[in-house]
Rosetta silent file (secondary structure, phi, psi, omega in degrees, C-alpha in Angstrom):
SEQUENCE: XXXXXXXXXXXXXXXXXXXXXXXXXXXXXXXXXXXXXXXXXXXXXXXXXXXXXXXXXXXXXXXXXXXXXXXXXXXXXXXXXXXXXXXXXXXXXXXXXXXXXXXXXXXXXXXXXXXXXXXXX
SCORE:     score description
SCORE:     0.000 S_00000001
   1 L     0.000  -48.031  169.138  -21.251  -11.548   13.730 S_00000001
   2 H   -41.082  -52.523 -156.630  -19.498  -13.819   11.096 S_00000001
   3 H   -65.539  -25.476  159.905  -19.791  -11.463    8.582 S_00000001
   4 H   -51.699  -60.199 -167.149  -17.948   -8.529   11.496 S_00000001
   5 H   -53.178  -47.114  166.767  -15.325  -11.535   11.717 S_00000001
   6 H   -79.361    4.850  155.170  -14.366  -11.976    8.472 S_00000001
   7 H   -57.318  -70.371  170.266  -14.186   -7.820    8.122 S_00000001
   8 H   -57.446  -30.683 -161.771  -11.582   -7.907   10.619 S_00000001
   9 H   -75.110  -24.829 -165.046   -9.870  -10.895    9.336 S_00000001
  10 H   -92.466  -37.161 -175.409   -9.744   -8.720    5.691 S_00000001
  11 H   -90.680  -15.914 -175.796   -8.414   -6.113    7.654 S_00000001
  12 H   -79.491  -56.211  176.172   -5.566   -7.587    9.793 S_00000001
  13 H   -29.820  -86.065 -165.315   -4.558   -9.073    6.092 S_00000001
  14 H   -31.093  -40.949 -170.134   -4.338   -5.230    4.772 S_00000001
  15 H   -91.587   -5.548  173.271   -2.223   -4.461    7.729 S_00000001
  16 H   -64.780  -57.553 -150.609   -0.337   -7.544    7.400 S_00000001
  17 H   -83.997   -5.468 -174.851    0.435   -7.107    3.919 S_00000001
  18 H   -80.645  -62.646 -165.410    1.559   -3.544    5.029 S_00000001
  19 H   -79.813   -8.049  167.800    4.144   -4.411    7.853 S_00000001
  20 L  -136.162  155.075 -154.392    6.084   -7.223    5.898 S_00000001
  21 L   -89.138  113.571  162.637    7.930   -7.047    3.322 S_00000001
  22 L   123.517    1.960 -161.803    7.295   -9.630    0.811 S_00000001
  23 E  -135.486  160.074 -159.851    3.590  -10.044    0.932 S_00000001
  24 E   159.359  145.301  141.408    1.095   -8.011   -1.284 S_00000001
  25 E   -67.162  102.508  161.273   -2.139   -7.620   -2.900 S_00000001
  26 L   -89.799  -23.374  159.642   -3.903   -6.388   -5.618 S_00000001
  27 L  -148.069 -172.718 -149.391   -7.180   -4.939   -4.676 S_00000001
  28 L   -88.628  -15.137 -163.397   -9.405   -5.347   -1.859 S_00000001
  29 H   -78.096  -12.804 -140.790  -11.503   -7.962   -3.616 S_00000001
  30 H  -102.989  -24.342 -170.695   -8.027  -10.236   -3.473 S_00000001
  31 H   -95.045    0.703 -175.640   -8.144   -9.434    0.589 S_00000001
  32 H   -86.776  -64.735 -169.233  -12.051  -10.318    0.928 S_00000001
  33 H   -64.335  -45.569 -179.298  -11.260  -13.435   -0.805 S_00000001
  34 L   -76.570    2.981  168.056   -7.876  -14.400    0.865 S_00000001
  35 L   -95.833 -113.080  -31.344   -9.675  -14.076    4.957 S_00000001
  36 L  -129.716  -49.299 -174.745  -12.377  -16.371    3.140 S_00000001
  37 H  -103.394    7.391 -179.278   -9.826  -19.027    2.206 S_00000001
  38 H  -125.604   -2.157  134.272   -7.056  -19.084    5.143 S_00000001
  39 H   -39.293  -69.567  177.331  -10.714  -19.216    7.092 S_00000001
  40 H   -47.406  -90.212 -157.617  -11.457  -22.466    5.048 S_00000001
  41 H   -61.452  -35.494  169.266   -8.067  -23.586    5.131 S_00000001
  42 L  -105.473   20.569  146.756   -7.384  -23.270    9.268 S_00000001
  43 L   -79.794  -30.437  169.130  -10.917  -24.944    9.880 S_00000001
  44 L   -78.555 -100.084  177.776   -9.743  -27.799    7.287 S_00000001
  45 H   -16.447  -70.838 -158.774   -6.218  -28.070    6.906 S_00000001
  46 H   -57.872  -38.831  173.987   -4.691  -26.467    9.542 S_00000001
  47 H   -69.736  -60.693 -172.206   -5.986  -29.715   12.049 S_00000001
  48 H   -35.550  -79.934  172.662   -4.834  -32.209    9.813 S_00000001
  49 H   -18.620 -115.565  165.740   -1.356  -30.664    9.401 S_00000001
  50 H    42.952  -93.450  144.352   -1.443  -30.529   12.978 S_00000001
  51 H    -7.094  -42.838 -173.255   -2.187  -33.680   13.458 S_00000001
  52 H   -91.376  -23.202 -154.908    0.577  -35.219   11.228 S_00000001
  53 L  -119.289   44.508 -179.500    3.199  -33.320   12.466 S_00000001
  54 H  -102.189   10.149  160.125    2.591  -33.607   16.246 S_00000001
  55 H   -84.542  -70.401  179.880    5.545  -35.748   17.256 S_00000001
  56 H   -36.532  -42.447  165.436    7.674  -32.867   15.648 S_00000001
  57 H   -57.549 -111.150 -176.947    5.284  -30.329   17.557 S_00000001
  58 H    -1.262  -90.707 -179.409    6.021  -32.221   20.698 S_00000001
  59 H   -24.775  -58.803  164.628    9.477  -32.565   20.326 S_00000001
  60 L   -66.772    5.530 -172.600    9.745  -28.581   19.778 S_00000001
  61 L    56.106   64.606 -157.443    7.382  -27.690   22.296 S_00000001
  62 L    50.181    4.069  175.666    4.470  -25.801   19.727 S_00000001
  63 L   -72.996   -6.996 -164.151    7.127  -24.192   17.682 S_00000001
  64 L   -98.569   -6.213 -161.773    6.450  -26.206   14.632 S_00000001
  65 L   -82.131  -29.767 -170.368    2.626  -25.026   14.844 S_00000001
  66 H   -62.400  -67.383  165.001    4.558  -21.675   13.349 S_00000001
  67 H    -5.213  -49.912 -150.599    5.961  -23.631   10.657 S_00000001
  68 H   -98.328  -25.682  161.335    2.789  -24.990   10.051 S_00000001
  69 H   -57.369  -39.575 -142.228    0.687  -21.270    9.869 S_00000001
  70 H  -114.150   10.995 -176.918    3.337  -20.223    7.701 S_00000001
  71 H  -114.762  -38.299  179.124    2.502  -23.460    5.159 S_00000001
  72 H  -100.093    8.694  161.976   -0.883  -22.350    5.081 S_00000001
  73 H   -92.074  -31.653  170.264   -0.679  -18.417    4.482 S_00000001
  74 H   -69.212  -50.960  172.410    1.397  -19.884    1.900 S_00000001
  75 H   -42.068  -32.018 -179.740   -0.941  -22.473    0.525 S_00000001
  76 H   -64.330  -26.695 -163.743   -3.215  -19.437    0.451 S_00000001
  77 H  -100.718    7.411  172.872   -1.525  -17.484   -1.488 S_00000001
  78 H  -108.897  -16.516 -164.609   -1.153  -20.336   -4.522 S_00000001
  79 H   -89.137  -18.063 -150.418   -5.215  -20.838   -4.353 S_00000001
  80 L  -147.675  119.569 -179.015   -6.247  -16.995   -4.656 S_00000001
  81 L   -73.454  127.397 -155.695   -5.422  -15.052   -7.633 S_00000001
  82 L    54.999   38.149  154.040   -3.758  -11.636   -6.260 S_00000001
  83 E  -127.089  133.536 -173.375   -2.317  -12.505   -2.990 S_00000001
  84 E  -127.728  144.842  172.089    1.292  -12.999   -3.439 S_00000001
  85 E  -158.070  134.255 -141.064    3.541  -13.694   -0.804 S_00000001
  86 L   -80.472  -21.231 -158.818    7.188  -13.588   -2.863 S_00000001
  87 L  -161.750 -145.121 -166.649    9.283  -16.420   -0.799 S_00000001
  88 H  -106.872  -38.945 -178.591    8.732  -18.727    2.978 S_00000001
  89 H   -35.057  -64.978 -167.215   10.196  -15.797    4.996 S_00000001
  90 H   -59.058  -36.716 -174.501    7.646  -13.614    3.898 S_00000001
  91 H   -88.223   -5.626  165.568    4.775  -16.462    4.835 S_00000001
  92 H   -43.196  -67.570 -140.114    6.886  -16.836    8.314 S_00000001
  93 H  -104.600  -15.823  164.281    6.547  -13.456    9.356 S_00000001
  94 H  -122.276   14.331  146.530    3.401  -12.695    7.982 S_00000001
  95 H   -88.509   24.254  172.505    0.941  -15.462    9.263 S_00000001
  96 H   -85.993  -66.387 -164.339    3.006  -14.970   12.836 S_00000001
  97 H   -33.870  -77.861  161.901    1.966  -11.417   12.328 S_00000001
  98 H   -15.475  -54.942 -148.494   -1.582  -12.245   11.096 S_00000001
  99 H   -72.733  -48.370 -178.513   -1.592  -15.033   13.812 S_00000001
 100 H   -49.693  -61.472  171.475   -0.744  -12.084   16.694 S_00000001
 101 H   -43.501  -66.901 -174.533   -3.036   -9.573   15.294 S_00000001
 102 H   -81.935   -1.487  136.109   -6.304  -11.914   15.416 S_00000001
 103 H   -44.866  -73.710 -170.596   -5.324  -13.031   19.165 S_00000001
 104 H   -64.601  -24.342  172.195   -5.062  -10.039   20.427 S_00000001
 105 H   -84.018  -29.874  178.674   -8.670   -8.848   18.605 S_00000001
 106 H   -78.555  -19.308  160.219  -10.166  -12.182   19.970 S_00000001
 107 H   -51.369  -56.563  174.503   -8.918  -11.327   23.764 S_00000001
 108 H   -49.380  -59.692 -165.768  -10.226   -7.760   23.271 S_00000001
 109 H   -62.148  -54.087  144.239  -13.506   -9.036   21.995 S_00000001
 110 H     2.513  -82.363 -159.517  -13.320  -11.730   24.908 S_00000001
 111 L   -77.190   10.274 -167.849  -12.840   -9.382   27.991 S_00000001
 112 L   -94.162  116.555 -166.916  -15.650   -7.254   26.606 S_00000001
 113 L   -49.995  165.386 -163.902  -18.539   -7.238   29.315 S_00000001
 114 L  -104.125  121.625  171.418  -21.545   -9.204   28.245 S_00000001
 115 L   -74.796  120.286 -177.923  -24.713   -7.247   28.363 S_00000001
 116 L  -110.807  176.071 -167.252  -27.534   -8.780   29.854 S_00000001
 117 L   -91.376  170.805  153.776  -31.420   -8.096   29.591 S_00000001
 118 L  -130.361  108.147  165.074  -33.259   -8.052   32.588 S_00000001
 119 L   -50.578  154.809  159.212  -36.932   -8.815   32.140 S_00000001
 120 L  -142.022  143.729 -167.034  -39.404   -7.570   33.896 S_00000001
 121 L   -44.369    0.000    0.000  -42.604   -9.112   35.191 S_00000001
């Protein structure tokens, strides 16, 4: 199941890197690597940050959490050699996009009946 997760995660990045302007790759090994570290980075990071900036969060009602997504697709993109994302804009619009994308796959995957076994005696 991880290993499904981070599949998808490599793929909303491809489609990410598609629909805004400003964000790019160079091969597939660069998008395998870059779900693997913005993974990392919003199990680590992404709380701290959080964390620091939650009077500012408050104040803004959870808009600053975007801010704060859009400092760590950027942080990602200085640790991992071939993901570029050219200016802040670009990491704006494409970890909301990213951020949208992997909601909306975790609802779907959510709302998906659960099969159960039924033993018998």
């Amino acid at each position: 199941m991880l290993l499904l997760r981070w599949l998808f995660n490599a793929l909303v990045l491809i489609v990410v890197a598609y629909v805004t302007p400003g964000i790019s790759f160079i091969s597939f090994w660069a998008v395998l690597v870059t779900s693997l570290v913005l993974g990392f980075l919003n199990a680590l990071v992404r709380p701290l940050l959080i964390l620091l900036t939650l009077p500012i969060n408050i104040l803004t009602l959870g808009f600053f959490t975007l801010i704060v997504n859009a400092v760590i697709f950027w942080l990602a993109s200085t640790m991992v050699k071939g993901f570029e994302v050219f200016n802040f804009t670009a990491a704006f619009f494409g970890a909301l996009v990213y951020t949208l994308i992997v909601t909306l796959i975790n609802l779907i995957q959510s709302d998906s009946p659960k099969v159960k076994t039924v033993h018998s005696k």
